[in-house]
Backbone as a chain_set.jsonl record, in Angstrom:
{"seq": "XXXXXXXXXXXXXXXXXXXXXXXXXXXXXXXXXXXXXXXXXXXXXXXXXXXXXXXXXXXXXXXXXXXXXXXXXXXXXXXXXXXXXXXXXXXXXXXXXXXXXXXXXXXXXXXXXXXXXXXXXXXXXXXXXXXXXXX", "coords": {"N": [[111.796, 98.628, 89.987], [110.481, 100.858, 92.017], [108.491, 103.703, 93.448], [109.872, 106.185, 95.443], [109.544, 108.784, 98.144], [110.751, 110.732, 100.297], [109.766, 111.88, 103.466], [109.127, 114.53, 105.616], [109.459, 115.316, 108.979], [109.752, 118.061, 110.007], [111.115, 121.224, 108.385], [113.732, 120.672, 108.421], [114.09, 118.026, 109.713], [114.577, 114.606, 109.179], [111.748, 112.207, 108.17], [111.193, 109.473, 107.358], [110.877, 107.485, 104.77], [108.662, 106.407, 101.884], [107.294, 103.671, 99.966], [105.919, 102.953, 97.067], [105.41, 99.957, 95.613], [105.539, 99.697, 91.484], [103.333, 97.335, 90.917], [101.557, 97.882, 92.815], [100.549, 100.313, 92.384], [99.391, 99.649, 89.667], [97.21, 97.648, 90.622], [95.416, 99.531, 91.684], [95.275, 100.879, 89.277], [93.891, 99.158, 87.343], [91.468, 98.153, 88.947], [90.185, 100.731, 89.624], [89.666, 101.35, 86.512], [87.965, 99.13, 85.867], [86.071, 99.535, 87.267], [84.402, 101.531, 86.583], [81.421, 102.193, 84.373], [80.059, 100.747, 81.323], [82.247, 99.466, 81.093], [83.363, 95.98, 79.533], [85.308, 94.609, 80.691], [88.853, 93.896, 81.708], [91.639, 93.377, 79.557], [93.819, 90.898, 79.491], [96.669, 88.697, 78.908], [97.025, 85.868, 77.587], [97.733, 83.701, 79.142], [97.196, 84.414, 81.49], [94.209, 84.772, 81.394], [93.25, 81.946, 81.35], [94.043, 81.116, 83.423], [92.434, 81.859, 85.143], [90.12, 81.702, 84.323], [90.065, 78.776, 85.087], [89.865, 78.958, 87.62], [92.166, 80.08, 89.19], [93.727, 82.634, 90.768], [92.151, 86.04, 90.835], [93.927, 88.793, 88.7], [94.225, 91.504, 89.383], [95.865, 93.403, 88.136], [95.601, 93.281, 85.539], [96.04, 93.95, 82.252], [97.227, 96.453, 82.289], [99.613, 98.611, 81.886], [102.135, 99.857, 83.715], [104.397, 102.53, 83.687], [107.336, 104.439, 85.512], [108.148, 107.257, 85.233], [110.355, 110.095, 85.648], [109.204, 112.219, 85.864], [106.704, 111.521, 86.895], [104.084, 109.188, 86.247], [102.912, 106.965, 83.683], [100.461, 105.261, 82.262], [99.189, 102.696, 81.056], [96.025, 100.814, 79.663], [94.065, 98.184, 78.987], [91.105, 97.112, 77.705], [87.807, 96.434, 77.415], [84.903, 97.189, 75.764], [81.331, 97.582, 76.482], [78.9, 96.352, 73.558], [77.285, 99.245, 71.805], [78.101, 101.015, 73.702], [79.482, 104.756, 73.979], [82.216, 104.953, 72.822], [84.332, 106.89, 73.237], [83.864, 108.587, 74.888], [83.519, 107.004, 77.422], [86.175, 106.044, 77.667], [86.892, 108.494, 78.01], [85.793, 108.915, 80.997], [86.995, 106.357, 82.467], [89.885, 107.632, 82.195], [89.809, 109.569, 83.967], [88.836, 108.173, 86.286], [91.15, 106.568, 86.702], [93.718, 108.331, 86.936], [92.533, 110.014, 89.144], [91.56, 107.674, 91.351], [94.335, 107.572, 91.41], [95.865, 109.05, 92.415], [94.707, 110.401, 94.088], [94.905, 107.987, 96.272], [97.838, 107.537, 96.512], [99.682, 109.958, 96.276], [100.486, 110.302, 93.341], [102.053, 112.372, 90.722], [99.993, 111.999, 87.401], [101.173, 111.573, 84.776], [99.941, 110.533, 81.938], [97.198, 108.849, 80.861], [96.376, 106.251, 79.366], [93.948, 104.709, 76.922], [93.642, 101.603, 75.779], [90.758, 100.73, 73.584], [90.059, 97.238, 72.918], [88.205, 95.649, 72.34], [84.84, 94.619, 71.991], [82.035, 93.924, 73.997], [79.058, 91.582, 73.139], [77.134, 91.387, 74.904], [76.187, 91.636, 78.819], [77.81, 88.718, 80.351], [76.533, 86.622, 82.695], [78.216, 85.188, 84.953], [78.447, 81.26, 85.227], [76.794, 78.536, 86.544], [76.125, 75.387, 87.52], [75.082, 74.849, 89.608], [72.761, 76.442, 88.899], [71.182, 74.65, 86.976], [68.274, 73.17, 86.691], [66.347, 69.965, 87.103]], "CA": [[111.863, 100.033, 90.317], [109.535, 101.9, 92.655], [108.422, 104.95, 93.236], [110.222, 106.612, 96.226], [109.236, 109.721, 98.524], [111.142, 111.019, 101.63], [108.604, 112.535, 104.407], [110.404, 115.386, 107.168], [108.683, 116.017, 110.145], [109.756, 119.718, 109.702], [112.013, 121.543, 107.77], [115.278, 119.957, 108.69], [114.32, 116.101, 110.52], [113.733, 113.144, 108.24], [110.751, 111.045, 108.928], [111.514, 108.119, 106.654], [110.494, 107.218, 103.253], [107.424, 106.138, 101.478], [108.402, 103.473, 98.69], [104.878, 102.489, 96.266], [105.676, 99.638, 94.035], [104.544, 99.553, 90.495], [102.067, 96.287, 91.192], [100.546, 98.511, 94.172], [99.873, 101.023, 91.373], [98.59, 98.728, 88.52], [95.794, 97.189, 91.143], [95.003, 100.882, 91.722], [94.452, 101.666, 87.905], [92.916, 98.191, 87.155], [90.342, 98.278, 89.898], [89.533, 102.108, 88.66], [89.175, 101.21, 85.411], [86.812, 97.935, 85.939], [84.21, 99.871, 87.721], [83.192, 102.594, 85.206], [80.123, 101.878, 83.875], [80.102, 100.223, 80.29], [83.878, 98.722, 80.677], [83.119, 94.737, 80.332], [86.72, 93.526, 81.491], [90.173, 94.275, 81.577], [92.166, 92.432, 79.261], [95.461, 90.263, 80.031], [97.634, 87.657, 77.874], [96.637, 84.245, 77.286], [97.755, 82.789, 80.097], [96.406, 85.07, 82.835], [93.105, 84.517, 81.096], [93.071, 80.46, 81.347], [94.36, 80.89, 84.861], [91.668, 82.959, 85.665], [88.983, 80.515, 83.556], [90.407, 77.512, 85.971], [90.099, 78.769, 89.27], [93.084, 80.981, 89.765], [93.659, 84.34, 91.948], [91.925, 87.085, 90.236], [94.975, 89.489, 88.765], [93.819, 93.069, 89.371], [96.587, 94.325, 87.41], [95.038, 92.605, 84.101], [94.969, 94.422, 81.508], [97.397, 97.311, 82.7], [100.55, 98.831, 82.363], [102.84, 101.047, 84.549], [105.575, 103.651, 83.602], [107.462, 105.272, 86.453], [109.138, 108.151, 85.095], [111.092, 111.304, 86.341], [107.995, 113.457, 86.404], [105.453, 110.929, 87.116], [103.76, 107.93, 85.979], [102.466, 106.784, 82.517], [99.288, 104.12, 82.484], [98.317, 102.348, 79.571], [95.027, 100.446, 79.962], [93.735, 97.767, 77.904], [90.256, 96.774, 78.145], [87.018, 95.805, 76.239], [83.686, 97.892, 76.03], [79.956, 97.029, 75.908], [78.411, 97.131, 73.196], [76.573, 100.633, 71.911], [78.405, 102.534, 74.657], [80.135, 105.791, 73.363], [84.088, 104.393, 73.228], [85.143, 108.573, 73.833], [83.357, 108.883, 76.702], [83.723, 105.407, 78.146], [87.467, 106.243, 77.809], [87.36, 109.456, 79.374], [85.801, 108.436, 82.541], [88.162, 105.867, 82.471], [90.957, 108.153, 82.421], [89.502, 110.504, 84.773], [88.92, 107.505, 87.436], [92.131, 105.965, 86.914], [93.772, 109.627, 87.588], [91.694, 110.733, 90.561], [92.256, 106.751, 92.187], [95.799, 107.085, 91.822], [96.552, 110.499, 92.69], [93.991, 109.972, 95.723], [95.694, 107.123, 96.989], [99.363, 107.318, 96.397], [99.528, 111.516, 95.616], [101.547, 110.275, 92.965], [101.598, 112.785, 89.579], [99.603, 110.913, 86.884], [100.743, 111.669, 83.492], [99.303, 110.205, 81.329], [96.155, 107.481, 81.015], [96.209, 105.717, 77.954], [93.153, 103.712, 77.093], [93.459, 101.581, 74.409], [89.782, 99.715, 73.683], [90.555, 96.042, 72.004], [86.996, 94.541, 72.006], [83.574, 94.575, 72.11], [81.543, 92.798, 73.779], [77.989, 92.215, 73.088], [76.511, 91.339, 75.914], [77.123, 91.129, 79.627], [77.429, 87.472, 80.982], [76.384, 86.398, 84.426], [78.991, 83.642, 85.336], [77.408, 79.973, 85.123], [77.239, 77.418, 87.585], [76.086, 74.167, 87.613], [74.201, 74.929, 90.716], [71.565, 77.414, 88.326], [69.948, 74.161, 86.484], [66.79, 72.336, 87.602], [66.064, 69.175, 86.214]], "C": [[110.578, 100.431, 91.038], [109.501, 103.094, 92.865], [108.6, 105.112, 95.031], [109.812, 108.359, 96.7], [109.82, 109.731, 99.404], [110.305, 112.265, 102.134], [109.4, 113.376, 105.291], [108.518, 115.48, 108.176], [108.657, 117.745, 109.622], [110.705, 119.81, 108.465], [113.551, 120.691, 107.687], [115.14, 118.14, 109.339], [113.88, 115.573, 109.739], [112.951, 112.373, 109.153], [110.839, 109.834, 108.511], [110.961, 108.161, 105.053], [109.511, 106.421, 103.075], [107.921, 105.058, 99.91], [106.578, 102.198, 98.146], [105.457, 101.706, 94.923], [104.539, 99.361, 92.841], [103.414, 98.354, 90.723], [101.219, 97.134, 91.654], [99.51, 99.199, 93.125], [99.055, 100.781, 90.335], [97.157, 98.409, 89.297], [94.898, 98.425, 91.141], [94.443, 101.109, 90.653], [93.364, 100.512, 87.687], [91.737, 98.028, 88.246], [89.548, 99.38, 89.362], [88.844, 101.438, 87.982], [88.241, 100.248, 85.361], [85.343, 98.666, 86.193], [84.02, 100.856, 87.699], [82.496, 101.789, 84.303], [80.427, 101.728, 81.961], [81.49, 99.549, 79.736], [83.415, 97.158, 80.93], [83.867, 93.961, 80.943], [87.473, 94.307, 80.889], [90.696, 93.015, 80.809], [93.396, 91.775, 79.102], [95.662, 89.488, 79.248], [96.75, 86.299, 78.352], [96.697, 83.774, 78.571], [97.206, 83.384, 81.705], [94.948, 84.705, 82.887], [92.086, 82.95, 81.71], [93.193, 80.216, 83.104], [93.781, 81.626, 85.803], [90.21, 82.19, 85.848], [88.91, 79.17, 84.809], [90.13, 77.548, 87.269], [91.086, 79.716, 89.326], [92.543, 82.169, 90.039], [92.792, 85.203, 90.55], [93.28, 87.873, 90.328], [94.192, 91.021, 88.42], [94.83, 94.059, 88.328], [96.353, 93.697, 86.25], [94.655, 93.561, 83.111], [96.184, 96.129, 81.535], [98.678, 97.194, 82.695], [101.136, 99.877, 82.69], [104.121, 101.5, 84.367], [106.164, 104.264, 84.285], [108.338, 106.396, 85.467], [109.952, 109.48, 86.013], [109.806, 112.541, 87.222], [107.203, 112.768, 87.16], [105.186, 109.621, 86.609], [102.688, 108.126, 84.424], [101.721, 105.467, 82.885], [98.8, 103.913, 81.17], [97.941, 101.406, 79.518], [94.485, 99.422, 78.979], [92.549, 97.25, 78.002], [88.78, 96.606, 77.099], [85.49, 96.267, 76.818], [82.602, 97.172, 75.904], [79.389, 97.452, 74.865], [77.133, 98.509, 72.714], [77.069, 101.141, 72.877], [79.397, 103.43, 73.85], [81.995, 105.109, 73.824], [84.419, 105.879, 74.166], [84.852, 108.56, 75.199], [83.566, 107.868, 77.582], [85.213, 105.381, 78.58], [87.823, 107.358, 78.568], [87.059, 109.331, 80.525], [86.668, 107.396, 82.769], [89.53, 106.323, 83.075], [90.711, 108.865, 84.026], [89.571, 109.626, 86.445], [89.788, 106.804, 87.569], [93.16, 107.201, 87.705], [93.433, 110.035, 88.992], [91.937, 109.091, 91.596], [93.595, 106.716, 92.241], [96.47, 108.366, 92.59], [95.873, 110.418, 94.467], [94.503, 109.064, 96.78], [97.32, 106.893, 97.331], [99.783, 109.0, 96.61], [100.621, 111.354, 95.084], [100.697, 110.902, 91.617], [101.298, 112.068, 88.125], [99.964, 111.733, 85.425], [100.151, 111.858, 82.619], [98.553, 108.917, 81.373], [96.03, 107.407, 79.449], [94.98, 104.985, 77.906], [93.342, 103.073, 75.797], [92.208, 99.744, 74.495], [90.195, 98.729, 72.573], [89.729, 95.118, 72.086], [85.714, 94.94, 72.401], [82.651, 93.653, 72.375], [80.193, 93.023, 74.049], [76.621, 92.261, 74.077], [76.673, 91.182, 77.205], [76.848, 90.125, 80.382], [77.309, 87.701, 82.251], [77.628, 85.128, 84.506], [78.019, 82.907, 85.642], [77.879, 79.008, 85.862], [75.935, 76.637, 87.561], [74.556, 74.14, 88.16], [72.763, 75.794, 89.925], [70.861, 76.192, 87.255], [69.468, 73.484, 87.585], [66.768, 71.203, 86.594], [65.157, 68.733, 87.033]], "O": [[109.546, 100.227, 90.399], [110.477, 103.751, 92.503], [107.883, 104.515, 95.835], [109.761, 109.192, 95.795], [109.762, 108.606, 99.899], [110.148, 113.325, 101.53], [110.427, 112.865, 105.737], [107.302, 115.611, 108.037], [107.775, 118.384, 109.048], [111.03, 118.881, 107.726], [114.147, 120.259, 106.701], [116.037, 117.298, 109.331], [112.742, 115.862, 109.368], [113.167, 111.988, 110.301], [110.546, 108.966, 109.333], [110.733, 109.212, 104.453], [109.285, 105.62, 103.982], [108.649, 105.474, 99.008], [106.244, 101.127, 98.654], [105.802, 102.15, 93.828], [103.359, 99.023, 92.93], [102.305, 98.879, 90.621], [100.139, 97.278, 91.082], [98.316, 98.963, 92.942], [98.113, 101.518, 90.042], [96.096, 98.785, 88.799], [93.766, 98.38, 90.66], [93.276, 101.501, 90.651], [92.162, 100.753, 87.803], [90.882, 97.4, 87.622], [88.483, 99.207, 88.768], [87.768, 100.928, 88.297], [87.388, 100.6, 84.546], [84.206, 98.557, 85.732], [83.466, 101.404, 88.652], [82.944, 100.875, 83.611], [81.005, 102.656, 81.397], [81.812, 99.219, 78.595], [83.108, 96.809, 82.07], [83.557, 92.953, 81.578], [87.248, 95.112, 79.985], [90.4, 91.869, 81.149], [94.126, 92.389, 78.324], [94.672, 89.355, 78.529], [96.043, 86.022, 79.321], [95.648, 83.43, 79.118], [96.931, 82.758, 82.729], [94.383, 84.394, 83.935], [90.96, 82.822, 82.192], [92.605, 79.393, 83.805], [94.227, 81.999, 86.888], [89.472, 82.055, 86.823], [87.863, 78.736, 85.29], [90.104, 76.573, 88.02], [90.446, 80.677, 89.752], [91.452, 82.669, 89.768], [92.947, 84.836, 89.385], [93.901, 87.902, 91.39], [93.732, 91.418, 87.349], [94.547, 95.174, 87.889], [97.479, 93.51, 85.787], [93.518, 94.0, 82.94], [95.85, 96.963, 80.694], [99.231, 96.213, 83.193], [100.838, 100.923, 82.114], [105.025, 100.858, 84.901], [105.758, 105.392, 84.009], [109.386, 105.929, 85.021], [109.884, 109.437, 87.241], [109.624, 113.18, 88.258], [106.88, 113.311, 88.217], [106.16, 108.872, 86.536], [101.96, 109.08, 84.15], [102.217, 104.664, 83.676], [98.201, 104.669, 80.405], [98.789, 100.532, 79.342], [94.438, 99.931, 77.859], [92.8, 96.37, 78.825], [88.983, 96.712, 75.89], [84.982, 95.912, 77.881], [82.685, 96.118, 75.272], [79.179, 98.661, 74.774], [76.121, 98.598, 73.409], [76.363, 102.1, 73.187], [80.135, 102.853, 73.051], [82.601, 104.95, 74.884], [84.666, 105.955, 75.369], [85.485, 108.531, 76.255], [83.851, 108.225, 78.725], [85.553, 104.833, 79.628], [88.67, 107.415, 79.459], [87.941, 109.591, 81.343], [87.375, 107.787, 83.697], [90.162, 105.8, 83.992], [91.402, 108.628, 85.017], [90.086, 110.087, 87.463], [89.663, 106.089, 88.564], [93.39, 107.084, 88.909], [94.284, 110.355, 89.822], [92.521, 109.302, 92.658], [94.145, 105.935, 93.018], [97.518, 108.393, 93.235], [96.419, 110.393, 95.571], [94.52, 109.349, 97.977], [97.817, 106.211, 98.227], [100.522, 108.999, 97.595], [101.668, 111.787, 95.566], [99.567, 110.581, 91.249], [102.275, 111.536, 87.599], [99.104, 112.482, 84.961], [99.734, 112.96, 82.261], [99.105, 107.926, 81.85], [95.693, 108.247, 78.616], [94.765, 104.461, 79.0], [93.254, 103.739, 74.765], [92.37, 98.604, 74.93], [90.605, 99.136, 71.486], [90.049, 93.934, 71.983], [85.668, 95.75, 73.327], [82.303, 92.767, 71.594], [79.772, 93.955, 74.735], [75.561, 92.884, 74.022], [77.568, 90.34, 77.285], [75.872, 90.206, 81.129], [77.773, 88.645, 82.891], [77.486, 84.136, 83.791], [76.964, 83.298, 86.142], [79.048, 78.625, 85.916], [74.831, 77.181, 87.58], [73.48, 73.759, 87.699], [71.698, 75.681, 90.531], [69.929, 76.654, 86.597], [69.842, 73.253, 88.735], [67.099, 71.382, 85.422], [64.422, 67.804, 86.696]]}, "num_chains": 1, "name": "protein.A"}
């Protein structure tokens, strides 16, 4: 299912249609949501994880799911804080920049933003390579 819009030139001539599928939308929230300040990752199922660990594509929609409904769209976010940052607040900018990127980009009506935090983590790694010892 996607989310459909028909465009007129004027009053009376069709211009064509506008058709945003849910994926489009997920990268949209998951991107948001990554880069507010004290989020340390988005988090996805087992096997997105490993296939992430290995070498595979980065999945922008990790972590994220999308509701089209009648009115609008429902987003519910899953993701894993640093710790000592305020969860509330960490969650409302969250919401606020998942919201304002989707509405900005699509001008599709945003529901609701769910966040639901499912870890803590306590520090934030640098990725490690090989190439960073000296012997």
């Amino acid at each position: 299912m996607a989310y459909t819009r028909d465009l007129r030139k004027g009053q009376d001539e069709p211009l064509g249609k506008i058709e945003i599928a849910p994926e489009v939308i997920g990268v949209i929230a998951g991107l948001a949501a990554s880069e507010v300040e004290q989020v340390a990752s988005m988090q996805g199922g087992f096997a997105t994880e490993m296939r992430e660990r290995f070498g595979g594509a980065v999945n922008y929609r990790k972590g994220v799911k999308i509701d089209l409904v009648d009115d609008g769209i429902l987003v519910d976010l899953y993701c894993t804080v640093l710790f000592g940052a305020s969860i509330p607040l960490v969650a409302e900018n969250v919401q606020d920049a998942v919201r304002s990127a989707i509405f900005n980009m699509t001008g599709l009506n945003v529901l609701e933003v769910n966040v639901h935090v499912v870890g803590v983590q306590f520090e934030k790694t640098e990725p490690f390579s090989l190439d960073d010892l000296t012997f």
